[in-house]
Jmol script that loads the backbone (N, CA, C; Angstrom):
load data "model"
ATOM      1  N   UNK A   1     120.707  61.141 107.201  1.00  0.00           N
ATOM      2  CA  UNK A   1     121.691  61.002 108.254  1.00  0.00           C
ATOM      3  C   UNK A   1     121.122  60.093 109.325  1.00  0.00           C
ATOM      4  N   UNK A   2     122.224  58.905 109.880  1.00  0.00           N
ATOM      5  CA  UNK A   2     121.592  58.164 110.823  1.00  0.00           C
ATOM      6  C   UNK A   2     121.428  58.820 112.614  1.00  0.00           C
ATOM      7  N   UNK A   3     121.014  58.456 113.361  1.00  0.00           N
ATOM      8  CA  UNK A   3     121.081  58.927 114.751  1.00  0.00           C
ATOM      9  C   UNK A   3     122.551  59.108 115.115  1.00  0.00           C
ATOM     10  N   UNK A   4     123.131  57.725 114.362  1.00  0.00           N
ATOM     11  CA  UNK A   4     124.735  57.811 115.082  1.00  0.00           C
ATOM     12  C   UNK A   4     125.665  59.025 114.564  1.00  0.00           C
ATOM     13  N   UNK A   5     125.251  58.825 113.340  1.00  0.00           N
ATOM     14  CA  UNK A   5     126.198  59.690 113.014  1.00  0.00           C
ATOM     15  C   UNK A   5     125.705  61.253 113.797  1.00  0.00           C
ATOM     16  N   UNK A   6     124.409  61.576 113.745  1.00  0.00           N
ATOM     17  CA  UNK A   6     124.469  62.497 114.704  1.00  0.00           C
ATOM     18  C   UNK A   6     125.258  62.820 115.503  1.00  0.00           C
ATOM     19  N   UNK A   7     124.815  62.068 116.312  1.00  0.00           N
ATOM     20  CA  UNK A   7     125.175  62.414 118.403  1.00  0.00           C
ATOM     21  C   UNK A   7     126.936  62.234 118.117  1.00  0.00           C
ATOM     22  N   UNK A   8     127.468  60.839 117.111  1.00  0.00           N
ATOM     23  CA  UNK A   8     129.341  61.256 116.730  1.00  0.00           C
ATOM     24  C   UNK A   8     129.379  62.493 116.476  1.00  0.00           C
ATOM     25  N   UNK A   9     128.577  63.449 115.374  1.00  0.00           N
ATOM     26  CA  UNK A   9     129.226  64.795 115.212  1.00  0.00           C
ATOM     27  C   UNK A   9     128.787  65.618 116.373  1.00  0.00           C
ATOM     28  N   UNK A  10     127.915  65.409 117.078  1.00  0.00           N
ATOM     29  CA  UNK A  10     127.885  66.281 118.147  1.00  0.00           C
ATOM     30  C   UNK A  10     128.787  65.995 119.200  1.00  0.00           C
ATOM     31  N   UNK A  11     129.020  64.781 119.426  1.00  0.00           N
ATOM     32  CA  UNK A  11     130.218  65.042 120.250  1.00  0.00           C
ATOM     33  C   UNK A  11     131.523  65.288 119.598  1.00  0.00           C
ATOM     34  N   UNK A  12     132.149  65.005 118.543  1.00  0.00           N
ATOM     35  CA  UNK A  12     133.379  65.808 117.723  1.00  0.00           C
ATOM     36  C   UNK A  12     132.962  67.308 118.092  1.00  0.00           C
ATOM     37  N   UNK A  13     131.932  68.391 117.889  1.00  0.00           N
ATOM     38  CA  UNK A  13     132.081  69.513 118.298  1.00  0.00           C
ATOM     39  C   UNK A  13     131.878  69.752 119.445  1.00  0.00           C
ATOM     40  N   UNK A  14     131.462  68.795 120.250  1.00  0.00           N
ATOM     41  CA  UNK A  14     131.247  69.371 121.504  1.00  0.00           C
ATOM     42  C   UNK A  14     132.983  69.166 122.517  1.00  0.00           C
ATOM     43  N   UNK A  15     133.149  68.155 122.056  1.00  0.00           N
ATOM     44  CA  UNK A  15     134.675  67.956 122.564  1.00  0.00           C
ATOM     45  C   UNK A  15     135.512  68.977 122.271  1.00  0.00           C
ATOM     46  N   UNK A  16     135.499  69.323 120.599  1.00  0.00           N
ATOM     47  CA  UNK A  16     136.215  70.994 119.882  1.00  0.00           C
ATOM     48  C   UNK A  16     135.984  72.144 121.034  1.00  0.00           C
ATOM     49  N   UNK A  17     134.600  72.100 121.255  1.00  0.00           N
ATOM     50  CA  UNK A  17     134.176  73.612 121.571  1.00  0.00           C
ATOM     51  C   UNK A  17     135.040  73.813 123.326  1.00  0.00           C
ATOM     52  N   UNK A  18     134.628  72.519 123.591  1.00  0.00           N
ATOM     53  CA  UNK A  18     135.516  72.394 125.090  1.00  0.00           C
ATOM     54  C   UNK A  18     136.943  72.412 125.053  1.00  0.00           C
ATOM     55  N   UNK A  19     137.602  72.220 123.896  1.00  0.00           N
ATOM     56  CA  UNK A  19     138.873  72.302 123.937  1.00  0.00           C
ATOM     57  C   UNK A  19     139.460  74.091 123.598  1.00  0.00           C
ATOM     58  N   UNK A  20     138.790  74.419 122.567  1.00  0.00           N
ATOM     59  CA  UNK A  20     138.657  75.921 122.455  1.00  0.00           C
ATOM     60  C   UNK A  20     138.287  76.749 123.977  1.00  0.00           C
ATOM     61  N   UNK A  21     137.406  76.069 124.300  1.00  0.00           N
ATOM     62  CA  UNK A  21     136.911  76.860 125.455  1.00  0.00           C
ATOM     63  C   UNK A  21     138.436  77.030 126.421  1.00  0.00           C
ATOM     64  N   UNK A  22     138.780  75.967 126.571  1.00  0.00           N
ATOM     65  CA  UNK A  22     140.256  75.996 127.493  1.00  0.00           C
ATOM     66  C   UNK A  22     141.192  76.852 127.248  1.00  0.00           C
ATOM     67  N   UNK A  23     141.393  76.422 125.762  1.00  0.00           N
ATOM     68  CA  UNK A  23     142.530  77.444 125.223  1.00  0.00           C
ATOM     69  C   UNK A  23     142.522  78.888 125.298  1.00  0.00           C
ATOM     70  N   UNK A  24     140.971  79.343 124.979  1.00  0.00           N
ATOM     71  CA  UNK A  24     140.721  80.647 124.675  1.00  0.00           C
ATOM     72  C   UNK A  24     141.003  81.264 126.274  1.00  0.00           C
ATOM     73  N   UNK A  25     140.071  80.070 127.331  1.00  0.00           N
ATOM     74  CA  UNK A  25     140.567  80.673 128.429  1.00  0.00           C
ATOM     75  C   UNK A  25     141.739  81.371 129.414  1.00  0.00           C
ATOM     76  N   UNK A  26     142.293  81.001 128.651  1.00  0.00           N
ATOM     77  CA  UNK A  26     144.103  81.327 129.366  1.00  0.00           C
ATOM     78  C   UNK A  26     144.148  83.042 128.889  1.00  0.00           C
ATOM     79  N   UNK A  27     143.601  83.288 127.993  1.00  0.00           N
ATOM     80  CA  UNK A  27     143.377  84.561 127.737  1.00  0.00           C
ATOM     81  C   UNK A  27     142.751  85.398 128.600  1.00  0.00           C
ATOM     82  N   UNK A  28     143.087  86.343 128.732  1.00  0.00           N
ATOM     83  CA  UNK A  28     142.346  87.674 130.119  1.00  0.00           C
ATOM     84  C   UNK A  28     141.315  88.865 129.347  1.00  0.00           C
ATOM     85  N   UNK A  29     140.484  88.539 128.474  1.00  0.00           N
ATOM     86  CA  UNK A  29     139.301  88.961 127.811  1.00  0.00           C
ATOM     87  C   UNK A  29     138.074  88.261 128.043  1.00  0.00           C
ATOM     88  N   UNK A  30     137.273  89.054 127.652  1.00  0.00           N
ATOM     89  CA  UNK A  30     135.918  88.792 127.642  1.00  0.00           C
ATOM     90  C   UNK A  30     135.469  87.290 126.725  1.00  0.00           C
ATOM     91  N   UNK A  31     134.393  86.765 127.137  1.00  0.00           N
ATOM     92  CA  UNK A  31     134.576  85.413 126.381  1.00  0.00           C
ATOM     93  C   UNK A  31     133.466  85.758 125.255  1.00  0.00           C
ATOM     94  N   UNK A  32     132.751  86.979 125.616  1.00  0.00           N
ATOM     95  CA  UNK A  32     131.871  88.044 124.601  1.00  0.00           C
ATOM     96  C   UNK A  32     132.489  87.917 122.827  1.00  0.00           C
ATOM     97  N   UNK A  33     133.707  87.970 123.007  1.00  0.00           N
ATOM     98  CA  UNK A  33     134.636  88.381 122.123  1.00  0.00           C
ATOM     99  C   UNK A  33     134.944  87.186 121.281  1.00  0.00           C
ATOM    100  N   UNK A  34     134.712  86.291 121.602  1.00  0.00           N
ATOM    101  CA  UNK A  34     135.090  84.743 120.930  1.00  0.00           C
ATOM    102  C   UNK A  34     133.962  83.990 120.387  1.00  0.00           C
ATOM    103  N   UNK A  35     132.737  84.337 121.032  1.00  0.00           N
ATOM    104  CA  UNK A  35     131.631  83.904 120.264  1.00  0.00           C
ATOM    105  C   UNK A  35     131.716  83.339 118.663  1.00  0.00           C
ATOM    106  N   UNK A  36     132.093  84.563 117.831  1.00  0.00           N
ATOM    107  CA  UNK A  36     132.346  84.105 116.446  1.00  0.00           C
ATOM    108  C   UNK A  36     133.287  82.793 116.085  1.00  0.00           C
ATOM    109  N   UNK A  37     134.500  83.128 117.052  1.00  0.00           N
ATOM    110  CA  UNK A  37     135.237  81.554 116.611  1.00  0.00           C
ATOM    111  C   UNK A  37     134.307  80.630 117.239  1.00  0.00           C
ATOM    112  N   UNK A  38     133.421  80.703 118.141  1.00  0.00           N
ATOM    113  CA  UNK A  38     132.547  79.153 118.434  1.00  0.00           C
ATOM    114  C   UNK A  38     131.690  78.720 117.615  1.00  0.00           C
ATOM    115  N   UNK A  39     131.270  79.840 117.032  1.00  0.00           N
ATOM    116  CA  UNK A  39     130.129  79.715 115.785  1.00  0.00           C
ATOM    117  C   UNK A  39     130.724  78.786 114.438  1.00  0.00           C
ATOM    118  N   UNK A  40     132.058  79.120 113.970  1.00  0.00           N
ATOM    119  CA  UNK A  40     132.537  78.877 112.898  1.00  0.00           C
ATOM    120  C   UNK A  40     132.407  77.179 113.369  1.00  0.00           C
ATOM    121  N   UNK A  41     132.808  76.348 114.118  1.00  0.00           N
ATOM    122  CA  UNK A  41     132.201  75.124 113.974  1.00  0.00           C
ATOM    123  C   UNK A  41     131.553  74.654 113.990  1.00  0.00           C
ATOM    124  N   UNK A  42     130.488  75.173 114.718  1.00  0.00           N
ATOM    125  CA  UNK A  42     128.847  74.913 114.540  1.00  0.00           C
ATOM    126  C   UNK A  42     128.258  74.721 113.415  1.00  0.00           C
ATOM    127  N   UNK A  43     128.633  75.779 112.826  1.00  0.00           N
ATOM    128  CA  UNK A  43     128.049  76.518 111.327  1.00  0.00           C
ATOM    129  C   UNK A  43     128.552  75.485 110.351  1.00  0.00           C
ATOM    130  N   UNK A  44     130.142  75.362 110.589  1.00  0.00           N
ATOM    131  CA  UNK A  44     130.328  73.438 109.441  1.00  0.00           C
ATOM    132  C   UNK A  44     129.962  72.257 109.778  1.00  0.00           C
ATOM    133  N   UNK A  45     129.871  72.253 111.252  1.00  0.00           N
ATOM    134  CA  UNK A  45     129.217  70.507 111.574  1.00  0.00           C
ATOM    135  C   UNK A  45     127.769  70.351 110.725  1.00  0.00           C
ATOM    136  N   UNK A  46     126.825  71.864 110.959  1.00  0.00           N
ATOM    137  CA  UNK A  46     125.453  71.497 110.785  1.00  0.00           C
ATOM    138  C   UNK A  46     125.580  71.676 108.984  1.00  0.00           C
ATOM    139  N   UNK A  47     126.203  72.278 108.715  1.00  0.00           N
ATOM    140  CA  UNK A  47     126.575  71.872 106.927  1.00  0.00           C
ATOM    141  C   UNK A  47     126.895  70.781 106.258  1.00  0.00           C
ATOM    142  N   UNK A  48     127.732  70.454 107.303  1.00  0.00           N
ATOM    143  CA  UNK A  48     128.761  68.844 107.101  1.00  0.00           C
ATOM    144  C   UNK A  48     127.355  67.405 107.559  1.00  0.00           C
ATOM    145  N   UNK A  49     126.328  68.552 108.154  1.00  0.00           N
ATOM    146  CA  UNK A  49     125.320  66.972 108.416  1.00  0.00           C
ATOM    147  C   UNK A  49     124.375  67.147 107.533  1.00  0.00           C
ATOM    148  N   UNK A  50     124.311  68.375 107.250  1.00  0.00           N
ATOM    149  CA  UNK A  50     123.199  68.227 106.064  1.00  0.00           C
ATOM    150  C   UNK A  50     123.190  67.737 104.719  1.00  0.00           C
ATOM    151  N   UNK A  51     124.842  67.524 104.113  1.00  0.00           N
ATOM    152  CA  UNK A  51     124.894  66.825 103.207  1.00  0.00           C
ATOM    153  C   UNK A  51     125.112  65.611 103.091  1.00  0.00           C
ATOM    154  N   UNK A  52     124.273  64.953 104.493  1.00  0.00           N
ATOM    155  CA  UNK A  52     124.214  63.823 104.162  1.00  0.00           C
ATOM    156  C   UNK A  52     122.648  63.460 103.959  1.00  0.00           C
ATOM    157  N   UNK A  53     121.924  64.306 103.871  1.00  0.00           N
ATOM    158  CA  UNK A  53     120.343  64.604 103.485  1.00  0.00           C
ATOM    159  C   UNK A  53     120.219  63.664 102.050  1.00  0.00           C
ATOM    160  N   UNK A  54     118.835  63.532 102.063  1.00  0.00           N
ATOM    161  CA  UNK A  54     118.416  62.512 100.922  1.00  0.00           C
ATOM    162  C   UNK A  54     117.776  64.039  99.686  1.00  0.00           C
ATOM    163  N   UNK A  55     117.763  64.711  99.878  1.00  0.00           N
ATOM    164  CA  UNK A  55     117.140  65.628  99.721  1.00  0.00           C
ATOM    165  C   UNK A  55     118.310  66.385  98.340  1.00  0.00           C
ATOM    166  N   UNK A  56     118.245  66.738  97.334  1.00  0.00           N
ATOM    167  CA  UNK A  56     118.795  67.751  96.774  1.00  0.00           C
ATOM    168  C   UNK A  56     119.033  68.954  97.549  1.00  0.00           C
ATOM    169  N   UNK A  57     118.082  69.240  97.679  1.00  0.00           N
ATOM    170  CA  UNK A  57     118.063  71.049  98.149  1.00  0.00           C
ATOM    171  C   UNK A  57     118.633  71.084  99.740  1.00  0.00           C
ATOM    172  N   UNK A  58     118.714  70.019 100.329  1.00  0.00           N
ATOM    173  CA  UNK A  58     119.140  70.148 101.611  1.00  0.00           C
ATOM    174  C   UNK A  58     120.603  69.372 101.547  1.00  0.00           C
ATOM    175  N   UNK A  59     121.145  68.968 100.461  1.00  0.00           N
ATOM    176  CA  UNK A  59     122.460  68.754 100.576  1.00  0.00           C
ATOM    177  C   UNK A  59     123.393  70.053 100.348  1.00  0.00           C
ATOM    178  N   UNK A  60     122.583  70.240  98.946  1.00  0.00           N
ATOM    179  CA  UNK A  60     122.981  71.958  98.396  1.00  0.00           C
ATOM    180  C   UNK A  60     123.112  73.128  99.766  1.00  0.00           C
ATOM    181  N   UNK A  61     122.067  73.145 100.516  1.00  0.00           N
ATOM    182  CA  UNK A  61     122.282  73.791 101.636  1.00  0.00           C
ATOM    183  C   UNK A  61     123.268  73.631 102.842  1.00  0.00           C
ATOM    184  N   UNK A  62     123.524  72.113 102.491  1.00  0.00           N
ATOM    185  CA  UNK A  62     124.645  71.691 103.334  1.00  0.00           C
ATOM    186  C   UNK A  62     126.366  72.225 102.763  1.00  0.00           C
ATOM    187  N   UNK A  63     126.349  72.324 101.578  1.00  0.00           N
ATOM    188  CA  UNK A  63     127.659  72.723 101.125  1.00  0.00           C
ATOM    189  C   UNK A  63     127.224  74.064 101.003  1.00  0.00           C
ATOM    190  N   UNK A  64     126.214  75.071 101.110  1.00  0.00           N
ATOM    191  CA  UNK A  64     126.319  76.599 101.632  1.00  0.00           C
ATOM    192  C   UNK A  64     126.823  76.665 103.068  1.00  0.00           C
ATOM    193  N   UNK A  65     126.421  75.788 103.703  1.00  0.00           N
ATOM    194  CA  UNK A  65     126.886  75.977 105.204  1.00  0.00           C
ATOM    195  C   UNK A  65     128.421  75.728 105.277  1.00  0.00           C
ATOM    196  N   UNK A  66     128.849  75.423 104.840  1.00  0.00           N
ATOM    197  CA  UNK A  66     130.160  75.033 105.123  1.00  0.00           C
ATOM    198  C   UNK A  66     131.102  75.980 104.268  1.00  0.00           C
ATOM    199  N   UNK A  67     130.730  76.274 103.437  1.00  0.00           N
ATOM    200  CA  UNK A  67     131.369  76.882 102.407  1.00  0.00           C
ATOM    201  C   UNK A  67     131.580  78.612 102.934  1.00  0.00           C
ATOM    202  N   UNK A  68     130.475  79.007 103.835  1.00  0.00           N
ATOM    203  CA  UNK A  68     130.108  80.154 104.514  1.00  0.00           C
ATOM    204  C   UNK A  68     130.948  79.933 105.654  1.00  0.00           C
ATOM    205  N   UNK A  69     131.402  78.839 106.078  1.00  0.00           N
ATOM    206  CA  UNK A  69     132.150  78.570 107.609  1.00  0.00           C
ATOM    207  C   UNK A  69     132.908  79.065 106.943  1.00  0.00           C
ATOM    208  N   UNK A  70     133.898  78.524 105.817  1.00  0.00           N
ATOM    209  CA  UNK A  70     135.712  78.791 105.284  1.00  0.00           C
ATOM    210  C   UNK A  70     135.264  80.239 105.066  1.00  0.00           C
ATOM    211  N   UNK A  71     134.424  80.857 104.603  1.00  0.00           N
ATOM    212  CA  UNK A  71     134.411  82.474 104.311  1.00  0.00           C
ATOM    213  C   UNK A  71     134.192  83.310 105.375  1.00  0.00           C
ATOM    214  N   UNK A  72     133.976  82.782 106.497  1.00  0.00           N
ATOM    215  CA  UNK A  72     133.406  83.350 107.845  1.00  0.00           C
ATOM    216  C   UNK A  72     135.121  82.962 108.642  1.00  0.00           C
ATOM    217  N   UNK A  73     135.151  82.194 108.537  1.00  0.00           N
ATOM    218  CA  UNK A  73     136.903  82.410 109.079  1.00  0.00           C
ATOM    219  C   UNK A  73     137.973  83.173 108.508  1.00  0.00           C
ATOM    220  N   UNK A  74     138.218  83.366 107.178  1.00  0.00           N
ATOM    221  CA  UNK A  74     138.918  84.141 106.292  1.00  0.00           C
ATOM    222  C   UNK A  74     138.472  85.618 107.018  1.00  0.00           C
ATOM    223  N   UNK A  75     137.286  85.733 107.169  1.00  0.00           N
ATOM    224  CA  UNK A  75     136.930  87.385 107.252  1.00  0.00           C
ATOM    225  C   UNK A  75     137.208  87.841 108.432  1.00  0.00           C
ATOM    226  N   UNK A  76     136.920  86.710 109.137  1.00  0.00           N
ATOM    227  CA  UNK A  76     137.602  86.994 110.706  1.00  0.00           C
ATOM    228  C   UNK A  76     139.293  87.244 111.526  1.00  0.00           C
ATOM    229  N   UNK A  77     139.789  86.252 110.483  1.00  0.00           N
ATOM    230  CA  UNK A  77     140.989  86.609 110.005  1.00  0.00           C
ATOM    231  C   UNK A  77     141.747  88.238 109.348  1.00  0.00           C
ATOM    232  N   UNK A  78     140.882  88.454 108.378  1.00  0.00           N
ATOM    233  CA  UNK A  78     141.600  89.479 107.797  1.00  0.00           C
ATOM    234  C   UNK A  78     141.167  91.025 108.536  1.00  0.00           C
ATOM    235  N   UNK A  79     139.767  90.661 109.349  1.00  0.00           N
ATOM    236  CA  UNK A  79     139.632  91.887 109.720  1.00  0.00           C
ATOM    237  C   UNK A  79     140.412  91.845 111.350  1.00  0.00           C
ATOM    238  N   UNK A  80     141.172  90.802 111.800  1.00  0.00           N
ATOM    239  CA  UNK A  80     141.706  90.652 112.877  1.00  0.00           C
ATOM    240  C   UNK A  80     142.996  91.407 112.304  1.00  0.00           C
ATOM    241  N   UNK A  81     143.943  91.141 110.738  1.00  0.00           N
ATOM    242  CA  UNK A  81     144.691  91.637 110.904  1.00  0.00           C
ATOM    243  C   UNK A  81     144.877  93.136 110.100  1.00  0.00           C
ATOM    244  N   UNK A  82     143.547  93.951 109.937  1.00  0.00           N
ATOM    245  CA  UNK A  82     143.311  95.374 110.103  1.00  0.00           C
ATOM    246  C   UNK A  82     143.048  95.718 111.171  1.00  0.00           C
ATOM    247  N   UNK A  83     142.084  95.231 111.797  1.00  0.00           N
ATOM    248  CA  UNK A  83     142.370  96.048 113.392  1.00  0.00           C
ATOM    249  C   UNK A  83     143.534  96.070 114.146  1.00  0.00           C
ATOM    250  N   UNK A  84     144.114  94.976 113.984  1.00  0.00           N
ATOM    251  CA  UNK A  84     145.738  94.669 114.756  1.00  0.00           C
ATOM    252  C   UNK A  84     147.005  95.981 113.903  1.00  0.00           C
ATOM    253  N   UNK A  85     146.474  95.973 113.049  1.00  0.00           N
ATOM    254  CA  UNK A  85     147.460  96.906 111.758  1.00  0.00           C
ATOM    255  C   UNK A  85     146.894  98.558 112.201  1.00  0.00           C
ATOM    256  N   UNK A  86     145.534  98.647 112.226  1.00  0.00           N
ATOM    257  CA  UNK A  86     144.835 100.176 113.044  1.00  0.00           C
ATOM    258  C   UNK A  86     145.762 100.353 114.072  1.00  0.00           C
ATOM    259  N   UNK A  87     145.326  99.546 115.204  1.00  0.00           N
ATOM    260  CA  UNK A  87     146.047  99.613 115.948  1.00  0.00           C
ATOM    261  C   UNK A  87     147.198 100.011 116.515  1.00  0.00           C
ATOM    262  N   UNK A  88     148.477  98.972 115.718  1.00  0.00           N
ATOM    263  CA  UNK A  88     149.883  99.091 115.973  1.00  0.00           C
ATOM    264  C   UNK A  88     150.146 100.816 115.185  1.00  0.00           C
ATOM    265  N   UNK A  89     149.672 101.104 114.197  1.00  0.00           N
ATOM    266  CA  UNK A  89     149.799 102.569 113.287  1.00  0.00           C
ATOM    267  C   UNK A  89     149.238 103.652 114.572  1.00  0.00           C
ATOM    268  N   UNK A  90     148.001 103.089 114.865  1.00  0.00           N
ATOM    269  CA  UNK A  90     147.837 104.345 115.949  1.00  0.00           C
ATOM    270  C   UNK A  90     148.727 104.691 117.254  1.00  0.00           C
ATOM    271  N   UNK A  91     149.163 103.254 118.104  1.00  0.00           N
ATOM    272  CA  UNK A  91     149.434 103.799 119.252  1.00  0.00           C
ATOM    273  C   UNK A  91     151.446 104.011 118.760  1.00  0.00           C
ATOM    274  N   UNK A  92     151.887 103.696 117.761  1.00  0.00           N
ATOM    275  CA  UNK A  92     153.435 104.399 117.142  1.00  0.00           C
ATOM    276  C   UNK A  92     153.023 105.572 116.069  1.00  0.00           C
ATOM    277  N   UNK A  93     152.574 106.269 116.278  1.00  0.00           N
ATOM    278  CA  UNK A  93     152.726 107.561 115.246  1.00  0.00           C
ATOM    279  C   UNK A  93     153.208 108.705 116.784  1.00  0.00           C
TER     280      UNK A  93
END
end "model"
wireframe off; spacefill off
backbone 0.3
color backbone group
């Protein structure tokens, strides 16, 4: 990977994370609570840079990283909509 392409993907997520940051803000929760969605792009940029490694084993590691982002959002997802489902069952019975 060259320098440029670096510091480009760091600013593509750093611009993301600031735009998330805004959005999430309008919300009246803890920002404790969002951590995980900030992670999930982190976790594919540094996947998405590692396969550009000269390296076998560090490209391979680059498509674990990313591949773990799409499974790390799915889970976050589905356990958002069991707790939301706990939830709505508990406070209507």
């Amino acid at each position: 990977m060259q320098a440029w392409q670096a510091v480009g993907e760091f600013v593509v997520v750093l611009i993301l994370m600031m735009l998330l940051n805004n959005f999430l803000s309008r919300f009246k929760t803890s920002r404790k609570s969002f951590y995980p969605i900030f992670f999930i792009p982190v976790l594919f940029s540094l996947g998405f840079g590692f396969r550009f490694g000269q390296s076998k084993d560090v490209v391979d590691f680059g498509f674990f990283l990313t591949e773990i982002s799409y499974l790390l959002t799915y889970l976050l997802f589905t356990a958002a909509l069991i707790l939301g489902q706990k939830k709505y069952w508990k406070t209507n019975q």
